[in-house]
N, C-alpha and C positions, 0 to 999 in steps of 0.2 A: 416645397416638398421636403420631408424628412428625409438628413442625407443617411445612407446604408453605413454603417459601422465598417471597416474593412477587415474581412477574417485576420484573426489573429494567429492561424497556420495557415503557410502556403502551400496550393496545389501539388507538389513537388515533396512537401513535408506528409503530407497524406500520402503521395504514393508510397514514401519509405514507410510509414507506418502499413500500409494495407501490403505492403511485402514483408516486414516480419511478422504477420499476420497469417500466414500461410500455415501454419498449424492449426489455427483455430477455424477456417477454413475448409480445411480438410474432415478436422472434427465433426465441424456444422455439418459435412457435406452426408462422413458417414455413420453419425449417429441419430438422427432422426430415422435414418434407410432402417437402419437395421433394428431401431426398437420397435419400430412400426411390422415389418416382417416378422420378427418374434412374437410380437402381440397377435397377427391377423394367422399366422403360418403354423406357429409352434402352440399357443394357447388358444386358437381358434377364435379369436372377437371381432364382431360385425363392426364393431364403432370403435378402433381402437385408434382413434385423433389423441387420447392423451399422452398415450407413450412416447411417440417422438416429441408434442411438445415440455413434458416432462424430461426428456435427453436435452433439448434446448433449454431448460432452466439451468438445467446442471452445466451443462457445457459454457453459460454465460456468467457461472455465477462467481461473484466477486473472490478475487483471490487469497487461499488458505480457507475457502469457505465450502469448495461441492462437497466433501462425506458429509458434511453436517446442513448444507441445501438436501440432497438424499434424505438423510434422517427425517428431516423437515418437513418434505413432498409426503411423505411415506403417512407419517405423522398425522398432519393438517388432513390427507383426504379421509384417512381412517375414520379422523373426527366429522369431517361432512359428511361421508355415507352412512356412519353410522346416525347420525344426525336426524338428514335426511328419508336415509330410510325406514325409520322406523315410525318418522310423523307420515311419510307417503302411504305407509298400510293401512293408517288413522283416518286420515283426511281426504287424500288422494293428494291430484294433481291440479293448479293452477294458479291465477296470479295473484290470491292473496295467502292461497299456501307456500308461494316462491317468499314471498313479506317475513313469513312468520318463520319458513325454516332459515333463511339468511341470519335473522336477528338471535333465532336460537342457536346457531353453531357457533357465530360469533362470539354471545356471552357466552357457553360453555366453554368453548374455546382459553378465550378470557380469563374463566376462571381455573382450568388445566396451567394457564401459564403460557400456553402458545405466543408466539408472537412471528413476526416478518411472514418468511413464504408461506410457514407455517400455518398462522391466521390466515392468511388469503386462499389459501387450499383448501380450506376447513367451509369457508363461503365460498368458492366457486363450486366444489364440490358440489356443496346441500343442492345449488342452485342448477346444476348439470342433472341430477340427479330427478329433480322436481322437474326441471321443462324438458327433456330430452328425453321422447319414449321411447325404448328401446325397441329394435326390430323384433320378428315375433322368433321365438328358436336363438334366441343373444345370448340368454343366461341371465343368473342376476346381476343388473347394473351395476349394485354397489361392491361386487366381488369384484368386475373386471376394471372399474377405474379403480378400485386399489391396487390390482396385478398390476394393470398398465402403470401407474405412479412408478411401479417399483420396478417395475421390468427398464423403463425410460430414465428413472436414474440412476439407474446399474450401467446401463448399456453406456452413458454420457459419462459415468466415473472412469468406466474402462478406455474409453475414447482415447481420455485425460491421460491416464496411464500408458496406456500402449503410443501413442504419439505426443511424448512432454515436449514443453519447451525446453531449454539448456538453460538451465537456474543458474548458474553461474556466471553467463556471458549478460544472462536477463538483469541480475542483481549489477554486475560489475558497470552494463553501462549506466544506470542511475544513479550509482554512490561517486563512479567516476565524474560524471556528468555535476554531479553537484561539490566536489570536493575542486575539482578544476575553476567552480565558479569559485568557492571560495576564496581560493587563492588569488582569484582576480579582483577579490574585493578588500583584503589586505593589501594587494599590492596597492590600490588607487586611496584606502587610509595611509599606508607611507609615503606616496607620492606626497596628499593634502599637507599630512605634516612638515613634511621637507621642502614645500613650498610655499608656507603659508597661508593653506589653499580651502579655505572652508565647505566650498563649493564640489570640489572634489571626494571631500566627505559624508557632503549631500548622495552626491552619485553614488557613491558606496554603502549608505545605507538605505537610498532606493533599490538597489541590485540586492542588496540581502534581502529584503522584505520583500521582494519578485521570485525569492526562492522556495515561499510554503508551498507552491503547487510541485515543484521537482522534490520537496523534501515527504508529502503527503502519495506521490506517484514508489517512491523510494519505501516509504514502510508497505504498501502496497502488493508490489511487484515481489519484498521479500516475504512475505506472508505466502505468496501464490508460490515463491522458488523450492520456500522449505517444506511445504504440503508434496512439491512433484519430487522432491529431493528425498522424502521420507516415505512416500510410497510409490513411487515406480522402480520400477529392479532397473530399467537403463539408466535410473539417475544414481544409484545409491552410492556409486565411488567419487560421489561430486558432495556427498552429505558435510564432510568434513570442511570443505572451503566457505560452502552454503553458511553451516554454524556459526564460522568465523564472521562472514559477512553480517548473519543476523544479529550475532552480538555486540554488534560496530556501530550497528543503526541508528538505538539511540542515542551514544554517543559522538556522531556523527549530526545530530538533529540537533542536539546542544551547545556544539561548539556553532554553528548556524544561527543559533540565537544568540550567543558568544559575541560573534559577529557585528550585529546588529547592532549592540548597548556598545560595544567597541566605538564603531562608524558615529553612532549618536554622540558619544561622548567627545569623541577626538571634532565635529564638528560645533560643539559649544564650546570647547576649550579655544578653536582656532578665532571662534567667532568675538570670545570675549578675551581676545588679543593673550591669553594665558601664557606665561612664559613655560619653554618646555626646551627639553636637552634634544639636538639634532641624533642623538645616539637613540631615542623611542622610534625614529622612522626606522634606524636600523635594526631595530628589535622585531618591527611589526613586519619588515622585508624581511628577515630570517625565520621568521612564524608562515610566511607565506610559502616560503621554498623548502619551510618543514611539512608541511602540510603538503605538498606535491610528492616529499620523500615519501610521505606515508603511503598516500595513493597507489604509489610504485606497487612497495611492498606488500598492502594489502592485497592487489590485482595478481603481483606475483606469489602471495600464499609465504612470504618472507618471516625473517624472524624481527621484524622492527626496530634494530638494534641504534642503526643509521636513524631513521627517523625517532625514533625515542632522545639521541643523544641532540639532534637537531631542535628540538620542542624544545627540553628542557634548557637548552643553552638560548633560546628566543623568549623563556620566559625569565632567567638570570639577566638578559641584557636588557629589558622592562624595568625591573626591578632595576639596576643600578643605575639605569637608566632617567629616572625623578630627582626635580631639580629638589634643592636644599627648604625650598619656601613650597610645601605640597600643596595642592590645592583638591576641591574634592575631582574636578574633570581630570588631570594628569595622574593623581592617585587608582581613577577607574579604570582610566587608559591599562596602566600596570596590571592592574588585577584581571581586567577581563583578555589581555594576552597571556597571564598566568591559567586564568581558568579554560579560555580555549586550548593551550597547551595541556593540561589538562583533560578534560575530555577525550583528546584524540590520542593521551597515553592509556586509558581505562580503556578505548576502541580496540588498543595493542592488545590487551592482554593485561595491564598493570592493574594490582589491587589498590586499591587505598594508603595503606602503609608504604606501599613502594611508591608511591608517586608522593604522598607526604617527604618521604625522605630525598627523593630527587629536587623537589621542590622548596626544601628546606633551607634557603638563602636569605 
């Protein structure tokens, strides 16, 4: 018998997730409620199933994306009912009129430019609209599924708004989360180096290449922080910190792959016995404990002043660091501590210019 994979989260790691989850939760809880009441109460519709599920698109939808899921709902059904309704006055109703209006809201669709919810709205639409006959006294169908679209992803924008998450603490634990790894992965290349330890450089650039999924959750979560940071009024005095973090990302993603060719390199140099100066582990140990300075300061909203003088003195000790006979593995080594240093001075704040000059040894 085929043996079971063993989940890769534990019991205990789902709970902590389904506890800061409490927001969206809530969300879920009362925005279906209330687009569905607004559609049945306030605009009087017999079938109004789309509006909450229209709140539940919005409310699940990928982060930095519901105004523009909204425009989308909005968008796509307009394009189905119109679609739809205008072949249903033609033809009527049945299953090779369901055939023909699907294929035609699609390519129209198509040729508008629609795509994602959008397109799918535009066919489930046609298709609601073709099999679903309205109760007698409804109104027209294709008026109220586009109300409801739009009433469901109002009602799930607002959700969003009135109950955010705290963009700040959401972004800090993933950048922290992965700059922490970082540092753990410098540390075990200077261990490898200072012990002649190849193996240990393996480890370290398995553990970098283990971080696209922390580093893909990290542009993620900031996309969703700066969308609730820029439009909720409870988030707006968090905008400022928000920015900083979103402008750190990429280079926080880069010094990550920095990382990697780092690990790679330092483990062919170790492997083909490369002579190398015991002063590079201590370069790549003061790149690690600059990189935790940074973290600091970035989490505390600092002026990087500490960490900036840290980098650059980890990438000066690289640099003098190369023995007298270079080789290309000991020469990368150098550069890719200089360019992670790097990186996470552009994350500070530094332009180009200034980090050229600080880096000018």
């Amino acid at each position: 018998m085929a043996r079971l994979r063993a989940p890769e989260v534990s019991l205990a790691d789902r709970w902590q997730i389904l506890r800061r989850r409490w927001r969206l939760l809530l969300r879920l809880a009362i925005g279906p409620a209330v687009a569905y009441l607004v559609a049945t109460d306030a605009l009087d519709h017999r079938q109004a199933f789309f509006a909450p599920i229209a709140a539940i698109i919005t409310l699940m939808a990928g982060g930095g994306a519901r105004l523009r899921t909204v425009i989308e709902l909005v968008i796509g059904v307009a394009t189905g009912v119109l679609v739809g309704e205008l072949l249903i006055l033609a033809i009527g109703r049945g299953a090779w009129q369901i055939a023909l209006v699907v294929v035609l809201a699609v390519a129209i669709s198509t040729i508008l430019g629609l795509t994602g919810i959008a397109l799918t709205q535009a066919a489930t639409s046609s298709v609601l609209l073709t099999a679903v006959l309205p109760p007698p006294g409804s109104g027209n169908p294709a008026v109220t599924r586009f109300s409801d679209a739009l009433v469901g992803g109002l009602v799930g924008l607002l959700c969003v708004l009135a109950i955010p998450r705290h963009p700040v603490r959401d972004i800090d634990r993933e950048v922290q989360g992965i700059l922490t790894r970082l540092a753990a992965v410098l540390t075990l290349v200077a261990s490898g180096l200072r012990e002649d330890d190849s193996t240990q450089a393996d480890r370290a650039l398995a553990s970098a290449r283990g971080m696209q999924h922390m580093v893909d959750s990290m542009r993620s979560t900031t996309q969703n922080a700066a969308e609730v940071a820029r439009m909720s009024p409870i988030r707006w005095r968090q905008r400022q910190h928000v920015e900083l973090y979103a402008s750190a990302v990429l280079d926080v993603d880069n010094a990550v792959r920095d990382a990697r060719v780092l690990a790679r390199k330092t483990s062919a140099l170790l492997r083909h016995r490369e002579a190398i100066s015991p002063d590079m582990a201590l370069a790549v140990d003061a790149l690690a404990a600059a990189v935790e300075v940074f973290a600091d300061d970035l989490s505390e909203q600092d002026d990087f002043e500490e960490a900036r003088n840290e980098l650059v003195q980890a990438a000066r000790m690289a640099s003098l660091a190369l023995p007298e006979a270079v080789t290309m593995n000991s020469a990368a080594i150098a550069a890719q501590v200089r360019s992670l240093a790097a990186d996470l001075l552009y994350a500070s704040g530094y332009t180009r210019d200034e980090i050229d000059e600080r880096l000018d040894f």
